[in-house]
Structure formats: C-alpha cells, structure tokens
C-alpha positions in Angstrom: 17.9 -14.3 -24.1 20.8 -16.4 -24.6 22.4 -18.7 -21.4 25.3 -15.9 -21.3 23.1 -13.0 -21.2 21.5 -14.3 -17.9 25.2 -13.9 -16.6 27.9 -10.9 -15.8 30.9 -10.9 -14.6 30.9 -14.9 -13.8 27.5 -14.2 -11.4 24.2 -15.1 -12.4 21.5 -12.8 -12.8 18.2 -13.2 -12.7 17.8 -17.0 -11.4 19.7 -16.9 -8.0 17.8 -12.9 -7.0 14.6 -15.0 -5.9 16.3 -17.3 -3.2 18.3 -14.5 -1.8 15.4 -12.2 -1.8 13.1 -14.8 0.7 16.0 -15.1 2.8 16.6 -11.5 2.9 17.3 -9.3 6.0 14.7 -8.8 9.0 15.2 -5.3 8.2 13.8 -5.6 4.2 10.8 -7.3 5.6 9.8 -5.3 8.2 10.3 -2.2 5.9 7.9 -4.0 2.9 5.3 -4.7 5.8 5.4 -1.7 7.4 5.3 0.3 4.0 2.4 -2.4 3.1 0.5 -1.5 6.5 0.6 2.4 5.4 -0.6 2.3 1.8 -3.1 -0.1 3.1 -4.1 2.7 5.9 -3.8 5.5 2.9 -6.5 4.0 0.4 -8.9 2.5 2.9 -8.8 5.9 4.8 -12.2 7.1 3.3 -13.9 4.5 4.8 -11.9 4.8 8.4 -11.9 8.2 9.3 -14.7 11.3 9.3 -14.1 14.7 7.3 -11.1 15.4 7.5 -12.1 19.3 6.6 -14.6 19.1 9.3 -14.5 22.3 11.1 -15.4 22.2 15.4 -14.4 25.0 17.7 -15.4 23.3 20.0 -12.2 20.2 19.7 -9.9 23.0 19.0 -6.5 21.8 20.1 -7.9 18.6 22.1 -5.9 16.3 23.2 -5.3 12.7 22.2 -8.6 10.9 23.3 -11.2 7.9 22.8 -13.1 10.1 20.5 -10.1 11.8 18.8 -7.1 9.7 18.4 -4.8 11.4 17.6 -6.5 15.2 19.2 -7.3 18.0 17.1 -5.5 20.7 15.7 -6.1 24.5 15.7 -9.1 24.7 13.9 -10.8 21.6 15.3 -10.0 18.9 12.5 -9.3 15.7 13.7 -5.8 15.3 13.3 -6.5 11.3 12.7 -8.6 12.0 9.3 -5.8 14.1 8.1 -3.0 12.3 9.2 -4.2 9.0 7.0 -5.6 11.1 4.0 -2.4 12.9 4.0 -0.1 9.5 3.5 -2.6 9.5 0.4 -1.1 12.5 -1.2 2.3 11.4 -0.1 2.6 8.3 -1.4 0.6 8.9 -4.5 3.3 11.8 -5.1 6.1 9.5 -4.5 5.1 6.7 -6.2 4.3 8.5 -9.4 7.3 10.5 -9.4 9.5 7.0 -9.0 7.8 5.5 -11.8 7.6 9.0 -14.4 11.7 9.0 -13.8 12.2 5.8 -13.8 10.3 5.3 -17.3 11.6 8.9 -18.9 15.4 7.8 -17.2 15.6 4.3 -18.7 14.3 5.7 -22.3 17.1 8.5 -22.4 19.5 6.2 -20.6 19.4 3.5 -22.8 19.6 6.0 -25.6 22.3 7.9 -24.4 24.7 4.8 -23.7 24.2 3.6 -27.3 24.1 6.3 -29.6 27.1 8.6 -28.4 26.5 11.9 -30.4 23.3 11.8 -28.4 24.7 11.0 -25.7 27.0 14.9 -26.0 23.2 16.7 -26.2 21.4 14.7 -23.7 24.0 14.1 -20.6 25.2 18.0 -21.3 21.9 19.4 -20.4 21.1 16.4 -17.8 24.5 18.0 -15.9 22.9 21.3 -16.0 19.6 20.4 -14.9 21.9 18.7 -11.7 23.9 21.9 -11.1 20.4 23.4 -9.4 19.1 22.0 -6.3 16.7 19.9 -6.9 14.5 21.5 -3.9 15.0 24.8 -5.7 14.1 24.1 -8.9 11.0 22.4 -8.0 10.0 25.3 -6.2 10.8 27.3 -8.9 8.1 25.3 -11.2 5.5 25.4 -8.5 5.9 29.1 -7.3 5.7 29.8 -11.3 2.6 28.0 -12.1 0.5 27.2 -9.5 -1.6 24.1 -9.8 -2.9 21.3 -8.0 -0.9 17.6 -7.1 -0.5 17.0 -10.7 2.0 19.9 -10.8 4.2 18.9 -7.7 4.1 15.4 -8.8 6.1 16.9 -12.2 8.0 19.7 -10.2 9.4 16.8 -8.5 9.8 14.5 -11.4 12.1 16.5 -13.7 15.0 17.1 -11.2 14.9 13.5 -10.7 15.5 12.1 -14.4 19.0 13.6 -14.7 20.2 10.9 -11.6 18.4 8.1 -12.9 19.6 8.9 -16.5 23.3 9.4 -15.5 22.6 5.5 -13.5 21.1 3.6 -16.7 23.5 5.5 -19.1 26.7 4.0 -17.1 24.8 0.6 -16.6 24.3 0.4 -20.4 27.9 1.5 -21.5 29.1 -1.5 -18.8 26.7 -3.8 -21.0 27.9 -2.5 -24.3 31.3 -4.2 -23.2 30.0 -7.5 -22.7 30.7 -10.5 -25.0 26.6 -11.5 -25.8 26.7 -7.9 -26.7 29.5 -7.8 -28.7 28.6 -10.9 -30.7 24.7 -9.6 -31.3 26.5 -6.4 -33.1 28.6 -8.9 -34.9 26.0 -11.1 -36.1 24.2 -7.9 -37.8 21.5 -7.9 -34.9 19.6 -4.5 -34.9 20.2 -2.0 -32.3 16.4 -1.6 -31.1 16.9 -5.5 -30.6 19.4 -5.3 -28.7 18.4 -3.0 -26.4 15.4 -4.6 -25.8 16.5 -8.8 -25.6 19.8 -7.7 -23.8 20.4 -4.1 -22.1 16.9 -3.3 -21.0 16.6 -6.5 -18.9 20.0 -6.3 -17.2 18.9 -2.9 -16.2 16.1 -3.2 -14.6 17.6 -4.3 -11.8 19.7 -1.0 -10.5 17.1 1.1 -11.5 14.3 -1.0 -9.3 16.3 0.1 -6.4 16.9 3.4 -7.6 13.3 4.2 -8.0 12.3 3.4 -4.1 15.3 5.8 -2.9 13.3 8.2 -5.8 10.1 7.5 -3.9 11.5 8.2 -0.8 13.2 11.4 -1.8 10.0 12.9 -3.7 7.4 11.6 -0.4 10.4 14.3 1.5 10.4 16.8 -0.9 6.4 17.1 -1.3 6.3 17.5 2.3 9.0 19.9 2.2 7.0 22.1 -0.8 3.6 21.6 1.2 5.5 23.1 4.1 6.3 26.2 2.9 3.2 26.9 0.9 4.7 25.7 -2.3 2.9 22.4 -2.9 -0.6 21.4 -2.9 -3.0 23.2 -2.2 -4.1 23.8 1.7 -7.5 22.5 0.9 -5.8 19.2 0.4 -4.4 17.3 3.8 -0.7 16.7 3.1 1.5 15.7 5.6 3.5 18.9 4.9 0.7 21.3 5.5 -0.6 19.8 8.4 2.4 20.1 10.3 3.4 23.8 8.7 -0.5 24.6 10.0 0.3 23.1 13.4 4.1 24.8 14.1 3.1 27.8 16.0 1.1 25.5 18.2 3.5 23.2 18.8 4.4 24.3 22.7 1.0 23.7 23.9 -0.2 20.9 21.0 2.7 19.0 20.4 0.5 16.1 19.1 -0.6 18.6 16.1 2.6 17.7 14.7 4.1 14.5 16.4 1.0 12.0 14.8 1.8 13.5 11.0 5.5 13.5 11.7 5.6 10.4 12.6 3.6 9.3 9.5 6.4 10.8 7.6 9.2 9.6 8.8 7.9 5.8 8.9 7.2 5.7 5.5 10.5 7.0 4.3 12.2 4.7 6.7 9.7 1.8 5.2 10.5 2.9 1.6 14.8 3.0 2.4 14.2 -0.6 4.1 13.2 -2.0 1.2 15.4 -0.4 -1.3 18.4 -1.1 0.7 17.0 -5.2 0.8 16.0 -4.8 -3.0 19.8 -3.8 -3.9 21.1 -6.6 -1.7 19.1 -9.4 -3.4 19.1 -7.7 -6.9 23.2 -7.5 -6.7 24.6 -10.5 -8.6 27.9 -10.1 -6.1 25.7 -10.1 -3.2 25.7 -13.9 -3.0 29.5 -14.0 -2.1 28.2 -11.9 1.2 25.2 -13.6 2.0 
C-alpha cells in the first residue's frame, strides 16, 4: 500500500496503533489478563477439576469447603468442575460467534459499500433481520431445531451480522471517498484490488473492536438461551444452566449460583476491557487524547 493509504484524515494508521497500544490504560490490561487467566482456566479445566457430572447425595448442597471449593449444588456436582467447564462452552460460543460475524460481516460489508445495487438487496434484508430482537430470534432458531452447541453458536451468529455489516458498509463508503481510492479507480485498478490493497486493511481496525463487544454479547446471550432451556443441552455444564438448575435453591445455597455468576460477569467485564482499550489504540484520532 501506498505512503497515503497508511493515512486518513491527516492521522496515521497503522504505525503509531503499536506505541499507544503498550502504553494503553491500566484498565485494557487488566481486562486482557484477566480474560487471559479465564480461557487459560477454561481449557486446562480437564486436567484441574473431577467429573463435573459426577453424581453424590451425599455433597448435596454443601457448602464451600477444602474438599469442594466452591460447594455443591442440588444434586451433588461439584460446583467447581462445572463452574470452569462451563467458561468452556461460554467462551468457545462467544469467540466463534465474533469471528463467524466478523468474517460473513466484512464479506457483505465490503460488498455492499462498493457495488450499490447490491447494496439495495443486502442492507434491505440486513434492516429486517434488525427489526427482531436479537434474543428472540435466536430463540426462535433454537426452540425450532433443537441441536447441540453448534446450533446456538449460529442462532447467535445470524442476528449479529446485520450490525457488523451496517459497521463495515459505512467504514467502506467513508474509504470510497478518499483520494488513494479515487486515484486507484482512475488509474483502471480492478475493484477486487482495491478492496483488498486498500479497503479491507483500513477496516480491520473498527471491526477488531467490534468483534470483542460481539463476543461479549453472544458469551450473554448463550447464558441467557441456556437459562431458559433454550441453549445447550443440560448434559453440557454452561454457565447458564448451572445457575437456572441452582435458582430455586438460591435462599439456602447461594453459592450454587454466586461462583458461576461470578464467572459470568468477569469475563464479559474482561472481554468490554479490552474492546474499549482496542478502540482507543486502534483510533487514528486517539493520539490527540492520549
């Protein structure tokens, strides 16, 4: 690319993001460490925690202890096991959901922003997939074919594309007014080219941070689903169904819930940390603050 693509608006793009982003905010770096911690916890929970299936009348509803950390729920399973193989199903849901939407939304984005009687077809039917609640709709596909994670993980995905689409789409018809762009048209360069040496980089960016607020979103909404009975199956621990299995406990096992809750809301909070320190490093007008 060309010493003018690397720059917009009289800021430079992609060679002053690294300094900013090693000086970035307490807050970022906690949130990528934190979120580091807990997918660390997640995969190598196999090997640090028993059954988490396991079945003992004799632990039902025990407190937190030396031999059960976090106590035991209702039926006896250690609350633990389930708590760290449920972050599994969690963050495998929301990370594949980010990355599906973020992949489908920057192919139709792109498309949409440079071919306009495309663009009618495409953004028509992206608005009407956004006029249903996204929480609706994906209970719609789940209540209507009922599967396994695979299906959430799509159920989720396809009320997400239309907001990611709408993002690259108006990043793209911003590029399309730039002078590098405007002088690769003139010069007879290709419009596949194009996309690819100028639009597709300069895009990346906003759609980096849109995918972690994606992530955190879908990790909500798949506990949300599980809740209710709607998302995976209650063979598999989800932080969802453990606390939907735990509610009517809650007065006298408050820990049945707290320890999975908790789980929850730290990895959304981890996840929003580090979009909200990825936007202010990735932002070429950031520098003027910082």
């Amino acid at each position: 690319m060309s010493a003018t693509a690397n720059v917009i608006a009289g800021y430079p793009v992609r060679r002053t993001w690294i300094p900013r982003f090693l000086r970035g905010r307490s807050a970022m770096v906690f949130g990528a460490s934190l979120l580091f911690v807990l997918v660390a916890l997640a995969i190598a929970s196999p090997w640090l925690t028993a059954d988490a299936q396991a079945i003992s009348p004799l632990n039902r509803l025990k407190p937190p202890s030396a031999d059960l950390w976090f106590g035991a729920d209702q039926l006896g399973r250690d609350i633990y096991a389930r708590t760290l193989q449920g972050a599994r199903v969690s963050l495998l849901v929301g990370v594949s959901v980010a990355l599906l939407s973020a992949a489908i939304g920057l192919l139709m984005g792109v498309l949409c922003g440079f071919y306009r009687r495309l663009d009618a077809v495409v953004m028509r039917f992206m608005d009407a997939l956004m006029a249903i609640p996204s929480i609706l709709l994906a209970i719609a596909l789940t209540t209507l074919v009922r599967g396994g994670v695979l299906l959430v993980i799509v159920a989720i995905t396809i009320p997400e594309i239309p907001r990611v689409v709408r993002l690259v789409r108006s990043v793209v018809l911003t590029l399309r007014g730039q002078p590098y762009v405007i002088a690769a048209i003139a010069a007879g360069t290709r419009q596949p080219l194009i996309m690819l040496r100028h639009i597709v980089p300069n895009a990346v960016s906003p759609l980096i941070v849109q995918a972690t607020y994606v992530c955190a979103s879908a990790i909500l909404t798949e506990a949300g689903l599980s809740f209710i009975g709607a998302g995976v199956p209650p063979e598999v621990p989800s932080w969802g169904n453990i606390i939907a299995g735990a509610r009517s406990y809650f007065q006298i096992a408050p820990w049945a819930i707290f320890f999975p809750g908790i789980g929850l809301a730290l990895t959304v909070l981890a996840v929003n940390l580090l979009g909200d320190g990825l936007r202010d490093s990735l932002d070429p007008r950031a520098s003027r603050r910082l």
